[in-house]
N, C-alpha and C positions, 0 to 999 in steps of 0.2 A: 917293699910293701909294708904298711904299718902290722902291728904285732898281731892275731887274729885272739889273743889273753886266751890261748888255748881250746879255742873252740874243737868241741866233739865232732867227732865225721865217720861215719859208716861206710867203707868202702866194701861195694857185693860187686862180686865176681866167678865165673865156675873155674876159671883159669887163676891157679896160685898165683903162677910169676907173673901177670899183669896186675893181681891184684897188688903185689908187694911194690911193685914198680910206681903204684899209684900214693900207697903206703908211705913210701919212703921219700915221696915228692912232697907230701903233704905233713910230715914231721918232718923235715928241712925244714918246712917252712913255720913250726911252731903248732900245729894240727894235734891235737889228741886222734889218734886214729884205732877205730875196731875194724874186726874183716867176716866180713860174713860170703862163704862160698856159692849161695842159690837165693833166689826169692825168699823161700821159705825158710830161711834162716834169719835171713833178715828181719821179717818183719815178727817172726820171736824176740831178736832181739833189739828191736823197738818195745816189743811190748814191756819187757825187763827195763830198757834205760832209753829213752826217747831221745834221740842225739837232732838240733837244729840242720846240720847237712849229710843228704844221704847223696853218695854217688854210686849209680848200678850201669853194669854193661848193659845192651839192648838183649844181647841174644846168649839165653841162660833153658839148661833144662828145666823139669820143671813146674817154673814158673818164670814168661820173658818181663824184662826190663818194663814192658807195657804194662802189663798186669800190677807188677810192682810196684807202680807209678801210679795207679789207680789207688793201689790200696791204701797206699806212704797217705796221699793227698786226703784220700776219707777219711781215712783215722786221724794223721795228723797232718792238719792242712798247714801248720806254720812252719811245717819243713821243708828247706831250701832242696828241690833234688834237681840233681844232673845228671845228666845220660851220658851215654861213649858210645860209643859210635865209630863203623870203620867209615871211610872216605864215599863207599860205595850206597851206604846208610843215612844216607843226609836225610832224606826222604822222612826215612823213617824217623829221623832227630826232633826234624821240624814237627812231624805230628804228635811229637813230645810236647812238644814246646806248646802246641793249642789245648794239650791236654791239663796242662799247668805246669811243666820245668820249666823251671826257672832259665835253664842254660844247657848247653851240650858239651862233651871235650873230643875230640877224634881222636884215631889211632893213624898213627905212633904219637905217641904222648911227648909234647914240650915245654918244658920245663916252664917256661916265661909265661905259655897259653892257657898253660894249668893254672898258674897261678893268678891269671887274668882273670881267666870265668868262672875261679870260684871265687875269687873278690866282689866281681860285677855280680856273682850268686846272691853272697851275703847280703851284699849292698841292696839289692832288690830287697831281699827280707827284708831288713832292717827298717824298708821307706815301708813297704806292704805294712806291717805292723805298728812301726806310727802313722801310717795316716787311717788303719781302723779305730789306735787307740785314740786319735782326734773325734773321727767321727762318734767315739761312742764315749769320750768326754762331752762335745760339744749336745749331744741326744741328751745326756745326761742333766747337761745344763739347762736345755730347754725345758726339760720336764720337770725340772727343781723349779724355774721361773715359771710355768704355767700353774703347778701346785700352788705356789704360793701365791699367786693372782688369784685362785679357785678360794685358798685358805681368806685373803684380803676380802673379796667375797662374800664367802659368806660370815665372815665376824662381822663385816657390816649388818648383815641383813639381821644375824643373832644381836644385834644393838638395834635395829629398827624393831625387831620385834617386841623388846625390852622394853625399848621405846613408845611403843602404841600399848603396850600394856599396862606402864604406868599412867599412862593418860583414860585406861578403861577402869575404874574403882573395881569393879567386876572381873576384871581378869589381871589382874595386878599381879604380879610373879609365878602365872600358871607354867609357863613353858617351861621355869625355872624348876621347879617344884615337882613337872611330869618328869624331865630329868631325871631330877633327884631318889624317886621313887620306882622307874624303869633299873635304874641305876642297881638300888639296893635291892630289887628281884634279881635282875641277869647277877648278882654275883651271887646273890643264896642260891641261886639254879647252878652255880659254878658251870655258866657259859664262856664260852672263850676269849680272849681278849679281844681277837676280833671284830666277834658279834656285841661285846660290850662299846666299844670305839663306836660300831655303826648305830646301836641303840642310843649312846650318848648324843650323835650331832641328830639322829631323825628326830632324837624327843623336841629335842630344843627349839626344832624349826618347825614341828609338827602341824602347827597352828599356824604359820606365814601368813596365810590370805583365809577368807572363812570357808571357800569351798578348797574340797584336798585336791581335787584336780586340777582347779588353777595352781595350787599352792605347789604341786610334785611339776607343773609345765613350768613355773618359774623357775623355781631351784634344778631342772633336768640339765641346763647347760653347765652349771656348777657342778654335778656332783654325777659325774659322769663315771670316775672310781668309787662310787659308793652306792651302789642299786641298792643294797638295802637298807641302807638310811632314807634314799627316794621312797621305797616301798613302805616305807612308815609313814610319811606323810600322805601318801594316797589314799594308805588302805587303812587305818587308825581306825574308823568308823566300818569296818567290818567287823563279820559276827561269824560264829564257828557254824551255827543252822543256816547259813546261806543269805539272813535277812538284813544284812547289813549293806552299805553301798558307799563307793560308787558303782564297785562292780561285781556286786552279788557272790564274791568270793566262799570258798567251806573248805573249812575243817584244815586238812595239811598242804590247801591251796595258800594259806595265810603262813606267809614268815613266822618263824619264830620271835626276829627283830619284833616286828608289829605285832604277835601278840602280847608278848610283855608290855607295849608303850601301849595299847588299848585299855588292859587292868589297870595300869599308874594313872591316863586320862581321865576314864570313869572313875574311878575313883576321888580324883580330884576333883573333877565335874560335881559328881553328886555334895559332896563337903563344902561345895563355895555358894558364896547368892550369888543366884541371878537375879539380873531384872524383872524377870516373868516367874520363877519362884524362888522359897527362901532355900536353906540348905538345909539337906537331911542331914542328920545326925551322924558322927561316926558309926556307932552303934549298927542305924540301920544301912548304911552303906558298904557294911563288911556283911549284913546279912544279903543286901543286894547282888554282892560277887557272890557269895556262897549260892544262892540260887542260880545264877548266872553259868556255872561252871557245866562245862558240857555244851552247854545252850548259846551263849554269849562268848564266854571267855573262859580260857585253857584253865581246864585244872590244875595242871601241874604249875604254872601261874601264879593264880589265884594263892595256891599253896605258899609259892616263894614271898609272895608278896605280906601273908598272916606271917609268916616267920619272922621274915625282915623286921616287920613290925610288930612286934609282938603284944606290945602295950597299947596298939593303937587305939582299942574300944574305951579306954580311960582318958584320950583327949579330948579338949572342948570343940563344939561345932564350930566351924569357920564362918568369919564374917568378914567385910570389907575391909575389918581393923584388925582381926583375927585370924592370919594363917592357918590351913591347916598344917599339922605335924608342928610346925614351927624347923621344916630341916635346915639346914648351913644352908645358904650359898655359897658353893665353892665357884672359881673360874674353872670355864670348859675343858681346858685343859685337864684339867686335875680330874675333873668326873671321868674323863676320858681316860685317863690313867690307870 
């Protein structure tokens, strides 16, 4: 039989000379062998050194071989065990074997049969084990290929956004810009990376479509590992006093996600022309939040966002030629970073 490169083996028995009989078949054969006298010995020591095959008689004070075979499997399900069994015990073998052994050996013990059933032991483990670690390679791989269908996704849609926004004079680099300024609040608030990652992609797409709840049904199939970057697109347009909408949201019903990208939106909002008016002032747009705070938009917020920027009441008002802030464009990635 090929070499076993010394695999470990627990042989439990309350009977010495059968355990040693068992012992000394299985280092013939190249076997590392421990001996534990009762159940309870045994599966201390598993707990100390987990050995790949356990072999236990059925009928042990105690604790029987059944028992044993219950616990081996719960705690460590990737151990190979076998039972023994007298001739009279088949019975009892078989409903081992439905409970999960692998194999059985009978008494009186031969030499050739022994070494049979625990090869066809191993050999089971060995298939049992690669073919979960297929299964959960091949899981693995789907779900790398479905990410990154999701990621292909939506970089498109973050380029169509891009896209429609250079062609509006009026919203020219907003998405980019809400970003940018979500961005540099979550990290003066020393929010998690997490929460920074999900602020970064909801700022971006915040704005998809003009109403948020078409704009959170479109992007829902996509971004199905990131409710709260969805919830930013939704809820953007909510208010801390309930009066905001789609869905009349208050106070700590609002993500924290989304209230930071609401301060950077408003913000941006009031600083840019619209078609229907011009832009307010730096100036009065940082008095706007300040007002705002409690009522509209989170204080502690509002806060990150005066820090962040500290100098902002000394920039020029934004025009269509005129950014405000004037921040980088970094690629998403990187904000996300």
């Amino acid at each position: 039989m090929p070499q076993p490169n010394a695999v470990k083996c627990l042989v439990v028995d309350d009977e010495p000379r059968l355990r040693r009989v068992l012992v000394r078949l299985l280092e013939g054969e190249g076997f590392t062998c421990a001996e534990a006298g009762s159940g309870v010995e045994a599966l201390a020591m598993m707990q100390q050194d987990p050995v790949p095959l356990v072999i236990s008689d059925l009928r042990m004070p105690q604790m029987d071989g059944v028992t044993l075979l219950r616990e081996l499997l719960a705690k460590w399900p990737d151990t190979a065990v076998l039972v023994v069994t007298a001739v009279a015990e088949v019975e009892s073998a078989v409903a081992c074997l439905q409970l999960g052994a692998l194999d059985y050996v009978a008494k009186p013990f031969h030499l050739d049969e022994v070494r049979a059933r625990v090869m066809q032991a191993l050999d089971k483990r060995r298939l049992i084990l690669e073919n979960r670690m297929y299964h959960q390679q091949l899981e693995d791989r789907v779900q790398e290929q479905a990410r990154r269908i999701e990621e292909l996704s939506l970089e498109r849609l973050q380029a169509l956004v891009h896209f429609l926004e250079e062609k509006d004079t009026y919203l020219r680099g907003h998405s980019v810009r809400v970003a940018n300024y979500a961005l540099a609040i979550a990290r003066r608030m020393s929010l998690s990376p997490a929460t920074i990652d999900m602020i970064a992609l909801g700022a971006e797409l915040h704005d998809i479509v003009e109403h948020p709840v078409i704009g959170a049904r479109v992007l829902a199939p996509l971004m199905r590992d990131a409710p709260a970057a969805l919830a930013i697109v939704r809820s953007h347009h909510e208010r801390l006093d309930g009066k905001g909408f789609p869905d009349g949201l208050k106070g700590s019903e609002i993500a924290i996600e989304v209230r930071v990208v609401t301060v950077a939106d408003s913000f941006d909002a009031m600083t840019s022309v619209r078609p229907y008016r011009p832009a307010l002032s730096v100036s009065k747009a940082l008095q706007e939040l300040e007002e705002g705070k409690s009522i509209q938009f989170d204080t502690e917020v509002v806060q990150g966002f005066l820090t962040a920027f500290p100098d902002a009441a000394a920039l020029p008002v934004a025009t269509p030629e005129v950014q405000p802030l004037h921040l980088p464009v970094a690629p998403l990635e990187a904000r996300r970073g």
